[in-house]
C-alpha positions as CSV (number, residue, x, y, z in Angstrom):
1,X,-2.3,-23.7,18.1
2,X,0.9,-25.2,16.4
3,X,3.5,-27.1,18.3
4,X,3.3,-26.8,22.0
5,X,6.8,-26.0,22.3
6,X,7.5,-24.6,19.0
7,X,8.5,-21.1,19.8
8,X,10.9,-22.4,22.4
9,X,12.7,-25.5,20.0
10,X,12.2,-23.0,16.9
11,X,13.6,-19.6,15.9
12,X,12.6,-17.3,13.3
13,X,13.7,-17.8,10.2
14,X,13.3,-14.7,8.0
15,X,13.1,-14.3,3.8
16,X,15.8,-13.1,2.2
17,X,17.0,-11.1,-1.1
18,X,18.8,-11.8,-4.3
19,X,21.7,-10.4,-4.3
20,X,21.7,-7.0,-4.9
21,X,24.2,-6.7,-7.8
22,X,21.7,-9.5,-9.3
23,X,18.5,-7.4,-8.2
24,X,19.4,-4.1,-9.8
25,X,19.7,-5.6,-13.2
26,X,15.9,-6.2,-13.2
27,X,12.8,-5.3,-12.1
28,X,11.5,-8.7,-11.0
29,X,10.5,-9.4,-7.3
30,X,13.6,-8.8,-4.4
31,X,12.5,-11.5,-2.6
32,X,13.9,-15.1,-1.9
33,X,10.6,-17.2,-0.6
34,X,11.0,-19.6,2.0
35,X,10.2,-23.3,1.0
36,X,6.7,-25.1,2.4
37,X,8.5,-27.0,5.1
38,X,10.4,-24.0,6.4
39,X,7.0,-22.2,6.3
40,X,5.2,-25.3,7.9
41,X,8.1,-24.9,11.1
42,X,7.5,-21.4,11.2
43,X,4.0,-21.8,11.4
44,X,4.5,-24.3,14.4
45,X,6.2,-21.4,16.5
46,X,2.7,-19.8,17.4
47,X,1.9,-20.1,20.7
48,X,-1.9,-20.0,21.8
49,X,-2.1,-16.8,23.1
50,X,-4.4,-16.5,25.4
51,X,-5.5,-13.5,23.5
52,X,-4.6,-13.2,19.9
53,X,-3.3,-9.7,19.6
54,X,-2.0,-10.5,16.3
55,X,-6.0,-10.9,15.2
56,X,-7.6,-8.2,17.6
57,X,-5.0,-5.2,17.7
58,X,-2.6,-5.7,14.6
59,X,-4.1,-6.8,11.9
60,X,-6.7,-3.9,10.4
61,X,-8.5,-7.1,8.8
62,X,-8.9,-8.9,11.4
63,X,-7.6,-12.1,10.1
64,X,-7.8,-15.6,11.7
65,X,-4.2,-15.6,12.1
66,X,-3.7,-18.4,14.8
67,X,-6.1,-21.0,13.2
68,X,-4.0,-20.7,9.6
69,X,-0.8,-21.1,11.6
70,X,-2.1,-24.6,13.1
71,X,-3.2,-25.5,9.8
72,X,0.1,-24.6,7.9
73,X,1.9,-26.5,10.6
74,X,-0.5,-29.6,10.4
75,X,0.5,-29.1,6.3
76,X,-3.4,-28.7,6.2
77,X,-2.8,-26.3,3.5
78,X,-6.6,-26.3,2.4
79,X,-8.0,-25.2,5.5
80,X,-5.4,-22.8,5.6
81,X,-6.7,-20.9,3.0
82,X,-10.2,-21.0,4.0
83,X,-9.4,-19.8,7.0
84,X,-7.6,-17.1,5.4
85,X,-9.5,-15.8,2.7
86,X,-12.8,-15.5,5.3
87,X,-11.4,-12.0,5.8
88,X,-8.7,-11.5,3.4
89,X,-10.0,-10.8,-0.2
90,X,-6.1,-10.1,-1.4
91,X,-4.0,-12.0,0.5
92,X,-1.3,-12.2,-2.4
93,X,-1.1,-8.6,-2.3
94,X,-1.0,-7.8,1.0
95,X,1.3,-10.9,1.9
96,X,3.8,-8.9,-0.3
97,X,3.7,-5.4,1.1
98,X,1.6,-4.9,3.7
99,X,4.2,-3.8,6.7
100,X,2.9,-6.7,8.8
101,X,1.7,-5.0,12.5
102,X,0.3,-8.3,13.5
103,X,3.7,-9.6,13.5
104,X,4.3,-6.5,15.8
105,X,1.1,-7.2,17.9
106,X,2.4,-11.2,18.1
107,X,2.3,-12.3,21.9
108,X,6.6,-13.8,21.1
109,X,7.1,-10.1,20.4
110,X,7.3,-9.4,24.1
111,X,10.3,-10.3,24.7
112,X,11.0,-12.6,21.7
113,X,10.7,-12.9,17.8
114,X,7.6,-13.0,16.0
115,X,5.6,-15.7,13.8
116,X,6.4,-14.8,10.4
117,X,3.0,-14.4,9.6
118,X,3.2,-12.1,6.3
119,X,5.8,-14.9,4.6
120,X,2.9,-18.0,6.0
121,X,0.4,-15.5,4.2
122,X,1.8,-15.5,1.0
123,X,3.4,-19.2,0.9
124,X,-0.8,-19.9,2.1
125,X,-2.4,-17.7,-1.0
126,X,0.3,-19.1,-3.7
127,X,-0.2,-23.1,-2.5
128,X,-3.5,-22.4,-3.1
129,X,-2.8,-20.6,-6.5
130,X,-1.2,-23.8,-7.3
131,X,-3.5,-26.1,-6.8
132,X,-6.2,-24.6,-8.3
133,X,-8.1,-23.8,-5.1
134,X,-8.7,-20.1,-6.1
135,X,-11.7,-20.3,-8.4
136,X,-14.9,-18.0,-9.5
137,X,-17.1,-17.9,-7.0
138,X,-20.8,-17.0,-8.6
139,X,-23.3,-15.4,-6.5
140,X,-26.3,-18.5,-5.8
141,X,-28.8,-15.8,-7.6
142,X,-29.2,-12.6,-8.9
143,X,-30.7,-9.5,-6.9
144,X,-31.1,-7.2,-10.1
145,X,-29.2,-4.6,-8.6
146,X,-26.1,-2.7,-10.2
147,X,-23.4,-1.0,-8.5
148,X,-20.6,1.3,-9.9
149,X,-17.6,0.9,-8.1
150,X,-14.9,4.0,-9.2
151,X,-11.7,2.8,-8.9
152,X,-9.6,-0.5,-8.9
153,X,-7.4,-0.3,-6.0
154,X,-7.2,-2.6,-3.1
155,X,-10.7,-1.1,-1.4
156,X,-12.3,-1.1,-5.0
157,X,-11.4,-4.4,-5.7
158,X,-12.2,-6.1,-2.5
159,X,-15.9,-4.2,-2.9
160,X,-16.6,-5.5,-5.6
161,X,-16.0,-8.7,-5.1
162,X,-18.2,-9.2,-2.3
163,X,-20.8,-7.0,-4.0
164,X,-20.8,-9.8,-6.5
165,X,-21.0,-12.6,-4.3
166,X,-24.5,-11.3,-3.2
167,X,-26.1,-11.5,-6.6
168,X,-25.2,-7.6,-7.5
169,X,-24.1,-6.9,-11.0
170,X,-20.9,-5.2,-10.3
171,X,-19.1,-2.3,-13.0
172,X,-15.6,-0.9,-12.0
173,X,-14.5,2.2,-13.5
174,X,-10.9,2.6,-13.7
175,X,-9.3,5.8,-15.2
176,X,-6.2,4.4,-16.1
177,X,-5.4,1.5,-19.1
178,X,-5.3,-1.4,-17.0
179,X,-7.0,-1.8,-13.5
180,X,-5.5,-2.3,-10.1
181,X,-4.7,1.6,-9.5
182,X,-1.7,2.0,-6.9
183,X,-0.9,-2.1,-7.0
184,X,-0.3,-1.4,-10.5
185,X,0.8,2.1,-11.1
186,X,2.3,3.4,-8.1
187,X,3.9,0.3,-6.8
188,X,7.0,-0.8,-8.3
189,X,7.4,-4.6,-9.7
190,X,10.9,-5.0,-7.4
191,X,7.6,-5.3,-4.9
192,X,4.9,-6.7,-6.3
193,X,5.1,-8.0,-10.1
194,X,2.1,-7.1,-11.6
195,X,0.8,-10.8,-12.8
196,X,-0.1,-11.2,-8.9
197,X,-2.8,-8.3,-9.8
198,X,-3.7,-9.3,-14.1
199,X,-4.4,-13.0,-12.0
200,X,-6.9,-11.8,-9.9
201,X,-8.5,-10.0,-12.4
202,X,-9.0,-12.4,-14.6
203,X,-10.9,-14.6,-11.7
204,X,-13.1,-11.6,-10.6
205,X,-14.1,-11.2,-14.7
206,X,-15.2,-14.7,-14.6
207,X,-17.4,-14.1,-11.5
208,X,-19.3,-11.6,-13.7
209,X,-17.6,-7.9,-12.7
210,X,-17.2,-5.6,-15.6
211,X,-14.0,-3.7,-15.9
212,X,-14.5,-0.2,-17.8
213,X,-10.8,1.0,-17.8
214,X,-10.2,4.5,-19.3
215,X,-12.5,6.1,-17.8
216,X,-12.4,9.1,-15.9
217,X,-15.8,9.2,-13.4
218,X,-17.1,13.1,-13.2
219,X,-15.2,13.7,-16.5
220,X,-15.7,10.7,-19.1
221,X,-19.1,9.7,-17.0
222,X,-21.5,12.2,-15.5
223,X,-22.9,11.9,-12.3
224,X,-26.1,12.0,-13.6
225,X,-25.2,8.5,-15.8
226,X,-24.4,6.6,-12.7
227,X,-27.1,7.6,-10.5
228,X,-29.7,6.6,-13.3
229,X,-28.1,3.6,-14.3
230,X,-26.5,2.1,-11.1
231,X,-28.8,1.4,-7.6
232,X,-25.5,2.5,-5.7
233,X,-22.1,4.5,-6.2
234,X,-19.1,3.2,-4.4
235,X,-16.1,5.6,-5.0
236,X,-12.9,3.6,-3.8
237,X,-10.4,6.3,-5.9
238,X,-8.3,6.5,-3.3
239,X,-6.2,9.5,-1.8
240,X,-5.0,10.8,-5.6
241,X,-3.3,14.3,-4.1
242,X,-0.1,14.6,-3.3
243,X,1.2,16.5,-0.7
244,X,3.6,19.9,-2.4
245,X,6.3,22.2,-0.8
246,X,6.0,25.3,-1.8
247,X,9.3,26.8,-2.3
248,X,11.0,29.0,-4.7
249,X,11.7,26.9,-7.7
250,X,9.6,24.4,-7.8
251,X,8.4,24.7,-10.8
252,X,12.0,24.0,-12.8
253,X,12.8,21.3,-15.2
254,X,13.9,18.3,-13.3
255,X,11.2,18.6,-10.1
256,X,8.7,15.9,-9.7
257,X,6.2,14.4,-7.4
258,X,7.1,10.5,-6.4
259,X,4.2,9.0,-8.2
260,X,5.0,11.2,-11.8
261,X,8.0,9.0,-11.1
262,X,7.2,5.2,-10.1
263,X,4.0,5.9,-12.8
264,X,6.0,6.9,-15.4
265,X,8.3,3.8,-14.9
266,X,6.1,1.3,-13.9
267,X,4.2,2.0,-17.2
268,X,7.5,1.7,-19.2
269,X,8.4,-1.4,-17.3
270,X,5.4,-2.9,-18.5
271,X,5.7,-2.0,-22.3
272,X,2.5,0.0,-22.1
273,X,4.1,3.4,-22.7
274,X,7.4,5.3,-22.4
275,X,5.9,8.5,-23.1
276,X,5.8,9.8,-19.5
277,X,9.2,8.2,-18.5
278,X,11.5,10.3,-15.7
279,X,15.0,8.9,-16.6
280,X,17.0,8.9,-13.4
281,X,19.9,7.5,-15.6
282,X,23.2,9.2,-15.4
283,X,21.4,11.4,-12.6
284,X,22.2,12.7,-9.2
285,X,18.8,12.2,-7.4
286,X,17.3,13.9,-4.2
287,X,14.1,12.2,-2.5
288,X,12.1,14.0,-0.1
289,X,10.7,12.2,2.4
290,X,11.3,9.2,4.2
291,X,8.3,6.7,4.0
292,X,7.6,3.7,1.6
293,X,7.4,5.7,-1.3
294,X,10.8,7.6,-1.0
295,X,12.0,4.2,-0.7
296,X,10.1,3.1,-3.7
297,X,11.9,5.8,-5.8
298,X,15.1,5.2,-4.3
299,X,15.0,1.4,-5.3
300,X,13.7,2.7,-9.1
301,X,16.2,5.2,-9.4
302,X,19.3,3.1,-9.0
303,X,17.2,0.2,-11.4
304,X,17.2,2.9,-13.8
305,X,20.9,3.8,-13.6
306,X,20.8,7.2,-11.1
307,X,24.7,8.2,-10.5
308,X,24.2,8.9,-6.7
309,X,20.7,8.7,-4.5
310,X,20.3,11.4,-1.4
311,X,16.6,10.5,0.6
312,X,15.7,13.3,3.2
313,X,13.4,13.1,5.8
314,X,12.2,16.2,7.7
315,X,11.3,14.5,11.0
316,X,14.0,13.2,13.4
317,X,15.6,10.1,13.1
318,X,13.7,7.1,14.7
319,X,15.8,5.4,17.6
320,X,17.5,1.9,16.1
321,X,16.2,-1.3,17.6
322,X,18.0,-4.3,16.4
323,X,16.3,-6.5,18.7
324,X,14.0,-9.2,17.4
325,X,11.4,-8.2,20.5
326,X,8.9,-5.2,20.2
327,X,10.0,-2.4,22.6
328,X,6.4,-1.2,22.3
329,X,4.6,-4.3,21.9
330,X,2.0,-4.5,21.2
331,X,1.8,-0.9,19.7
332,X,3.9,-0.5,16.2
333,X,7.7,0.7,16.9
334,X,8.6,3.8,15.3
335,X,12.1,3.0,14.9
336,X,14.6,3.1,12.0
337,X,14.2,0.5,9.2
338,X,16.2,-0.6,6.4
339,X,14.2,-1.6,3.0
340,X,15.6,-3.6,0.7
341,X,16.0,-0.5,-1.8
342,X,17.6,1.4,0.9
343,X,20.1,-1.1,0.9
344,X,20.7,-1.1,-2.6
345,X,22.5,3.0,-2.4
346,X,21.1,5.4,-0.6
347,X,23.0,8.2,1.3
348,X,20.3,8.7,3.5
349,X,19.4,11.8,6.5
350,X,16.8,12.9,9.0
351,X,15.6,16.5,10.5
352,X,16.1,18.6,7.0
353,X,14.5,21.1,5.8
354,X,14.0,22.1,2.0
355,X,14.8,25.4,1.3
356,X,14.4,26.0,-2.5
357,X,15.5,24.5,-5.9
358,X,17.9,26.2,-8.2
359,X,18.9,25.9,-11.7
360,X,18.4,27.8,-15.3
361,X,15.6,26.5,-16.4
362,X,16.4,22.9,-15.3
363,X,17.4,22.0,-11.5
364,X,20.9,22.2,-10.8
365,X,21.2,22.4,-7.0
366,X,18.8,22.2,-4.0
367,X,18.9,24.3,-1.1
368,X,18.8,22.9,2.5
369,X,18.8,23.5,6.4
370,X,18.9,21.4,9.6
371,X,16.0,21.4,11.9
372,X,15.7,21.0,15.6
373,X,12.6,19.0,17.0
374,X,11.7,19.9,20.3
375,X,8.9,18.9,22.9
376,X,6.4,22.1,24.2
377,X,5.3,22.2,27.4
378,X,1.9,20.4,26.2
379,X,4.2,17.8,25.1
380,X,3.7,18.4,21.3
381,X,6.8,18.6,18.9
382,X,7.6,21.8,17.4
383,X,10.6,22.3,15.0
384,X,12.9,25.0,14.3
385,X,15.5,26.0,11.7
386,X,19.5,25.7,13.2
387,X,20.9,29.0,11.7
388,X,24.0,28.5,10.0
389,X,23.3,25.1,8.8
390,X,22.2,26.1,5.0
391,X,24.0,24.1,2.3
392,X,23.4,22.9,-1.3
393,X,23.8,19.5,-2.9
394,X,24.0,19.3,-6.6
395,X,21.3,17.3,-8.3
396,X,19.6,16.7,-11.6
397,X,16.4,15.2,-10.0
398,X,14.6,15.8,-7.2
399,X,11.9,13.9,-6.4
400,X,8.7,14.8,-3.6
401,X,7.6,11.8,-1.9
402,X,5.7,14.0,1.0
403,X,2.3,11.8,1.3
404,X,-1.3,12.8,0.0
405,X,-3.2,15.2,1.3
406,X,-6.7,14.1,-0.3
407,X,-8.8,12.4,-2.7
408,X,-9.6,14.5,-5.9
409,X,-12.2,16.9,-5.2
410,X,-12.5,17.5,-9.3
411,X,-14.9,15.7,-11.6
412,X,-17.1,13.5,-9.1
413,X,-16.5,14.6,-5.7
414,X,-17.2,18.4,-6.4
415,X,-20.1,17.5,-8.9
416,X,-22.0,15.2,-6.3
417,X,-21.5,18.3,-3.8
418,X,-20.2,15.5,-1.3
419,X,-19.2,16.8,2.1
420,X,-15.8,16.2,3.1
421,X,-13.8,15.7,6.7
422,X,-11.5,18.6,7.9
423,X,-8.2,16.9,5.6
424,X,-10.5,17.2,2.6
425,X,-11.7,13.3,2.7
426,X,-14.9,12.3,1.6
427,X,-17.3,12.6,4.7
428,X,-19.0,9.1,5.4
429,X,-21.1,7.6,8.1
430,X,-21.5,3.7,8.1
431,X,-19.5,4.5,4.8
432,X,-22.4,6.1,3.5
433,X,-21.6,9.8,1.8
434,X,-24.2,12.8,2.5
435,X,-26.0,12.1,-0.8
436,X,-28.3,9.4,-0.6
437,X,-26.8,6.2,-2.8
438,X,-23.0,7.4,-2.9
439,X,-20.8,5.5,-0.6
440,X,-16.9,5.7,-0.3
441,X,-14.3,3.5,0.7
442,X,-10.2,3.3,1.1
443,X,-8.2,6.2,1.0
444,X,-11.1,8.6,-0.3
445,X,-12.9,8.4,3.1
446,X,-9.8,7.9,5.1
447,X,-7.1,9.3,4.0
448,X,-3.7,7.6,2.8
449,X,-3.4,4.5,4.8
450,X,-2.1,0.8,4.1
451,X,-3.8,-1.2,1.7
452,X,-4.6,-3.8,4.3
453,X,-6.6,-1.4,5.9
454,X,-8.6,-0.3,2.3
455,X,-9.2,-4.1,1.9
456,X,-11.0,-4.4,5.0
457,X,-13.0,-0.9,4.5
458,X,-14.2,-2.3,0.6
459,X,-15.5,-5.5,2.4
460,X,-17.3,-3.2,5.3
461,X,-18.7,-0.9,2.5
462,X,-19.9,-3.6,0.5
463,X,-21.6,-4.9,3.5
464,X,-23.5,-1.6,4.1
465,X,-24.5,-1.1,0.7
466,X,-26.1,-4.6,0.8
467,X,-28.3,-3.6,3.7
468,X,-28.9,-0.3,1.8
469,X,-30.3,-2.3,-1.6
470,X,-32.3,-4.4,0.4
């Protein structure tokens, strides 16, 4: 544990932002770190649960959260990070946006503040950046197996890394230029600067993996190819469908989904292409929907210079907690929170419905209505339309950021005649598919989820595919 009595002599001490008038002028990372011996107190403040809820029931990983807290507070810095990266293949990515439910799931949250845990994470990963403590790590032999691993998200990654560290010769297919799939292309740098991903790359290249980027598997690559040259298929692609509205007008000038958006600028951002760039400059932009991604367009929209920012949620708004304790604990709160793009503009509102888009060719106005949420006598919510609440707001932009329904079927999926769950995910037992030697991991099997969680199912696929070469 760390200091006996730290959580009662110690309080929490969270990160902070730059400034936002600084922020907005760049696309570099929001966030202010804390220095080592601010982390090192911090650390100190966890208490020896009895039980580690912040290990058993918040953390999808599983991570040894207590015994890297000692460490960090001990300034044991090495140990830290062995104890960390035991489970945790991406600690620099998910110490940057993962939304922490360990720190939810911390015993303090009862009726107190949690460890920072996410901000230990991070400070942990980059002290060990530092000091050269992340190296290759080649397999002790070589099995003579080859796996395929499609796509280079979090799951993908994490896969084939531990793939390789059991003597497998490991190929990643990416579709896009440069691998790292939503890290890279759906994420925007304000969150996570995208040398944190070309710097693990470059490590998993010297362990041996093979990156074939540009490739589209089931379009570029047949089926056929990979079966006959690979021993196992891992497809790790990731929940690729976004969730439409169908409403009159949605095809006009001016309507997009979120990730046309945050791809088209995060690949402009980088210098790798402007071709596919949605301007928000000058613009009055709509979001639709209220998750992470809305608030990843919001904050890109006002970087690119958007004249005013609505976001709209159709569900109720959550109840405000300003409390440091968990009201829930140790269940995650579903209660309103403030990113750090929604507090760069946002005029933001819950329970609306949208109606239609209108314009001449491009959008000019959007139609929308109020909604009432309502509990049935089975306890379920059902919604309804308030009559007389139908107004427009004038836009140039509006942007849908309703979630993802799927993986793609097209191309690999369809062509393997894979079964698929009732949401239209691939169907896996033990993370194996219903054709012998395809597996699936992340998003593809699950469904969109956090990329903490698609870490930890790429380590147990790679696991089962092990046991399947042997």
């Amino acid at each position: 544990m760390g200091k006996e009595t730290g959580f009662l002599e110690i309080q929490r001490e969270e990160s902070h932002y730059r400034p936002v008038k600084e922020r907005l002028a760049d696309y570099r990372d929001v966030n202010l770190y804390a220095d080592e011996k601010t982390i090192s107190r911090q650390g100190s403040r966890c208490m020896d649960a009895g039980i580690p809820f912040c290990h058993a029931i918040g953390c999808p990983l599983f991570n040894l959260i207590p015994e890297w807290n000692d460490y960090v507070y001990k300034n044991k810095w090495k140990e830290a990070y062995e104890r960390l990266t035991l489970t945790n293949f991406l600690p620099e990515i998910t110490g940057r946006i993962c939304p922490a439910p360990c720190e939810a799931s911390c015993t303090l949250s009862i009726n107190d503040s949690p460890v920072t845990i996410r901000q230990i994470e991070c400070a942990v990963i980059e002290r060990a950046f530092s000091e050269g403590l992340v190296k290759p790590r080649l397999p002790r032999r070589e099995s003579g197996k080859k796996i395929a691993v499609i796509g280079s998200g979090p799951a993908g990654l994490t896969a084939a890394d531990r793939l390789r560290s059991f003597g497998h010769s490991v190929t990643i297919f990416e579709k896009s230029s440069k691998p790292g799939g939503l890290l890279r292309y759906g994420i925007p740098d304000f969150k996570l600067e995208k040398h944190i991903i070309d710097r693990r790359i470059e490590i998993m290249k010297s362990e041996g993996i093979n990156f074939e980027t540009g490739i589209n598997a089931g379009k570029d690559i047949s089926l056929r190819y990979l079966q006959e040259k690979f021993s196992a298929v891992l497809i790790a692609a990731g929940s690729g469908v976004p969730r439409d509205i169908d409403i009159p007008g949605r095809t006009l000038n001016g309507v997009h989904f979120a990730m046309e958006f945050l791809t088209g600028s995060n690949l402009a951002v980088s210098g790798e292409s402007a071709a596919n760039l949605v301007n928000a400059a000058g613009k009055t932009v709509i979001v639709i929907g209220g998750g992470d991604t809305g608030s990843d367009c919001v904050g890109t929209a006002n970087r690119q210079g958007a004249k005013k920012v609505y976001q709209f949620e159709i569900l109720p708004r959550p109840p405000e907690h300003n409390e440091t304790w968990n009201p829930v604990w140790p269940e995650w709160p579903k209660i309103l929170r403030t990113s750090s793009s929604h507090e760069e503009g946002v005029q933001r509102d819950w329970s609306i419905i949208t109606r239609s888009f209108h314009g001449n060719g491009d959008l000019q106005k959007v139609l929308f209505s109020r909604a009432e949420w309502e509990k049935n006598e089975k306890g379920s919510w059902n919604m309804k339309e308030l009559k007389g609440t139908e107004h427009y707001i004038q836009a140039d932009l509006a942007l849908i950021a309703a979630g993802f329904v799927h993986t793609e079927h097209s191309g690999l999926v369809n062509d393997a005649g894979l079964d698929l769950d009732k949401q239209g995910n691939i169907l896996v037992k033990n993370y194996a598919s219903s054709v012998r030697g395809i597996f699936a991991a992340g998003d593809a099997a699950t469904g969109a989820s956090l990329a903490v969680r698609a870490v930890y199912h790429g380590r147990e696929a790679a696991e089962e595919i092990n046991r399947y070469l042997k």
